[in-house]
MARFI-329101 format. One record per residue (C-alpha): y negated, z negated, x negated; residue number from 1. Coordinates in steps of 0.25 Angstrom, whole numbers, plus 5000, padded with zeros to 4 digits. Layout:
# MARFI-329101
{pt {Y Z X} NUM} ...
//
This chain:
# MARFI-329101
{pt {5245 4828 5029} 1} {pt {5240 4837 5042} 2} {pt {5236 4853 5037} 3} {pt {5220 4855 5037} 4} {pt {5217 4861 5050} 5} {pt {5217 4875 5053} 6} {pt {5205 4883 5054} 7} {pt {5209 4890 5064} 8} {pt {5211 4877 5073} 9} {pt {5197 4873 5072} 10} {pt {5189 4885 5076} 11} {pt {5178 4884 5085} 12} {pt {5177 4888 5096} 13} {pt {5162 4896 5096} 14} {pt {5166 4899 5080} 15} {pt {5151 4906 5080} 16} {pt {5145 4891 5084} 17} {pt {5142 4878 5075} 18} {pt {5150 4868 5078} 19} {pt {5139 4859 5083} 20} {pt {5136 4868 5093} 21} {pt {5147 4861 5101} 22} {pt {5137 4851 5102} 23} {pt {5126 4850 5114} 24} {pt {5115 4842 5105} 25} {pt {5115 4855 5097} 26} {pt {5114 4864 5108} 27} {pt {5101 4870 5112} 28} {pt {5094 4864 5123} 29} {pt {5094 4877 5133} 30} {pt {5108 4878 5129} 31} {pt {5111 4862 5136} 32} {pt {5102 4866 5146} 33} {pt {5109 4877 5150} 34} {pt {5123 4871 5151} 35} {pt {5115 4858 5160} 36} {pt {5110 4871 5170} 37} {pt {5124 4876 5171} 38} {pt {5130 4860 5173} 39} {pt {5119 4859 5183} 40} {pt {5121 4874 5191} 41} {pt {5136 4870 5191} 42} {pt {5135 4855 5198} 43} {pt {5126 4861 5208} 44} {pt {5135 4874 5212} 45} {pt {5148 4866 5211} 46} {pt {5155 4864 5222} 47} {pt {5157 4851 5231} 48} {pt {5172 4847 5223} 49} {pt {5166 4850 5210} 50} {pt {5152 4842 5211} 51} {pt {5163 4830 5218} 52} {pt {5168 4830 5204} 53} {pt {5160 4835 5193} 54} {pt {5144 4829 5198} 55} {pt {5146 4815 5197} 56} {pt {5132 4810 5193} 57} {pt {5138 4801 5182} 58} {pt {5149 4811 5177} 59} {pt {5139 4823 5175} 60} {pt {5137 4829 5162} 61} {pt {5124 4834 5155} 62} {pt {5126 4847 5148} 63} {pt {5127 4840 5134} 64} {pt {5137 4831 5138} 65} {pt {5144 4843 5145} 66} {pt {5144 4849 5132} 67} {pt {5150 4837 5124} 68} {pt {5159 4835 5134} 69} {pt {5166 4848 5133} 70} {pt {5166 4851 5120} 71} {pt {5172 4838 5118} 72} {pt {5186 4844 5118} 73} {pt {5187 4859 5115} 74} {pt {5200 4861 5124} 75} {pt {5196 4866 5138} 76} {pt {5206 4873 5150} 77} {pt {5200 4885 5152} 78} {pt {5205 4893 5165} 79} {pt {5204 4909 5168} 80} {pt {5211 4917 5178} 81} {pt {5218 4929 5174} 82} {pt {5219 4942 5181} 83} {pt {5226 4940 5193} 84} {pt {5219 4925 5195} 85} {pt {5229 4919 5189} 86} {pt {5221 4905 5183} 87} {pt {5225 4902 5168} 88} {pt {5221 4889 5161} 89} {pt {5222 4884 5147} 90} {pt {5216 4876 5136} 91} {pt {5205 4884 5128} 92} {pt {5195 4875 5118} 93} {pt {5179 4878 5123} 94} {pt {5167 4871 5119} 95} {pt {5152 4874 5121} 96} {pt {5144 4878 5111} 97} {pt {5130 4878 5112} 98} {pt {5129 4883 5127} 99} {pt {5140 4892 5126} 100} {pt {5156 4888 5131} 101} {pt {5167 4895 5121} 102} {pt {5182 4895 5121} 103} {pt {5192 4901 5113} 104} {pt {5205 4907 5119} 105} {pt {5217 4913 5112} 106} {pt {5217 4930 5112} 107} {pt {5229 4930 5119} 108} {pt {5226 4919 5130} 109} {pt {5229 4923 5145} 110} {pt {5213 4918 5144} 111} {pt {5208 4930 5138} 112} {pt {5215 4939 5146} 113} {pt {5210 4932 5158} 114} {pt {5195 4931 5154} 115} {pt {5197 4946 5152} 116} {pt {5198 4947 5165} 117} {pt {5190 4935 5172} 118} {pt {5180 4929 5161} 119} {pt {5179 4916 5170} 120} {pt {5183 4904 5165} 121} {pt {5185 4888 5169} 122} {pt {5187 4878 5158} 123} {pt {5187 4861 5158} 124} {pt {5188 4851 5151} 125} {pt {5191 4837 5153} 126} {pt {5189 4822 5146} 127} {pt {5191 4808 5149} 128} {pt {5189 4800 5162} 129} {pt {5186 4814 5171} 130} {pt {5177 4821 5163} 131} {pt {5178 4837 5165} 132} {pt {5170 4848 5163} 133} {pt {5175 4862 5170} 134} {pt {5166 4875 5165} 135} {pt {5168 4888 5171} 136} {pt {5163 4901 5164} 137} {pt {5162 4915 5160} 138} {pt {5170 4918 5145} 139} {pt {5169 4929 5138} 140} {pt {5176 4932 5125} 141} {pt {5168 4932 5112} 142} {pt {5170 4945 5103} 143} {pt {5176 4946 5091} 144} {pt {5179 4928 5092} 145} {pt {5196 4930 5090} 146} {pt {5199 4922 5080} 147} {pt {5212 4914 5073} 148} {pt {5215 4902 5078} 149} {pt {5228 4892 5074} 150} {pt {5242 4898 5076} 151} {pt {5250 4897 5090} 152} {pt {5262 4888 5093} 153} {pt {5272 4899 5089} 154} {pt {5261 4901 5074} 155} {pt {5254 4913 5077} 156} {pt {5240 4916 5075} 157} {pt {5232 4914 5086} 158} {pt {5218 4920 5091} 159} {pt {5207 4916 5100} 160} {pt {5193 4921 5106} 161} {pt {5181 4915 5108} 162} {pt {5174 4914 5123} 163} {pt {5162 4911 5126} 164} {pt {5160 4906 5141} 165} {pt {5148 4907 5150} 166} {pt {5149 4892 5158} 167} {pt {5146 4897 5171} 168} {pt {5148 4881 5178} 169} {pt {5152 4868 5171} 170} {pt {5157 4854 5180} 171} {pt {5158 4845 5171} 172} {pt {5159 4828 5172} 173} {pt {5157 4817 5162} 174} {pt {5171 4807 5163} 175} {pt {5169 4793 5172} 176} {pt {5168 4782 5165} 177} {pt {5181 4776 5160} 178} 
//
């Protein structure tokens, strides 16, 4: 018999949204029309090797279909570069939310300390048959939002914070078909 899960575990990850928020049917429509403005700014700003890739007529992606692609799985790499340019990369889990991109971290992540210094950010995500979404943004940490979450490898309690991320360009590509 498996032990009921821990709360801890199952946190979201904008704790001060509904869950259905995740949703884009439930978004409003200047939010969806926002994010369609920034798809559109970004495929036309992009550079020759990025449209070569990610503006394929058939493989583009509406904002809604955007959203439900990336929400689809919550684990993201996120990159940040620390204080001496150093790159760092690592899994973090990110989901939009009504407009709005949000992330947790750990409080003692090489992350944090990084976005202290440089808040820019890069994150991607991948699915099936080449799909990808690549967002790049702006993160600042939400006050007061450290909270609890399940022990680490060696048992200890372990906190995060909340981020919220100002999307600044999205490339993003719906899979070929199998």
């Amino acid at each position: 018999m498996t032990a009921p899960p821990d709360k801890r575990t199952a946190q979201p990850i904008a704790a001060d949204a509904p869950r259905d928020a995740r949703d884009p049917a439930t978004w409003s429509a200047d939010a969806l029309a926002a994010l369609q403005a920034l798809l559109d700014r970004s495929r036309a700003s992009a550079g020759e090797a990025v449209l070569a890739t990610f503006d394929h007529p058939t493989r583009r992606l509406e904002a809604a279909e955007f959203v439900n692609f990336w929400n689809a799985s919550r684990m993201k790499a996120m990159a940040t570069t620390g204080p001496d340019g150093a790159p760092h990369i690592a899994p973090v889990h990110a989901e939009l939310f009504d407009g709005r991109l949000r992330s947790t971290i750990y409080e003692n992540a090489v992350r944090r300390r990084d976005l202290r210094t440089n808040p820019r950010v890069a994150l991607t995500t991948w699915g099936p048959h080449g799909a990808a979404a690549i967002v790049y943004g702006v993160a600042r940490e939400i006050p007061d939002s450290s909270r609890e979450t399940r022990p680490g490898a060696a048992g200890e309690a372990r906190r995060t914070v909340a981020l919220e991320i100002e999307i600044t360009r999205i490339y993003a590509m719906r899979g070929r078909d199998a």
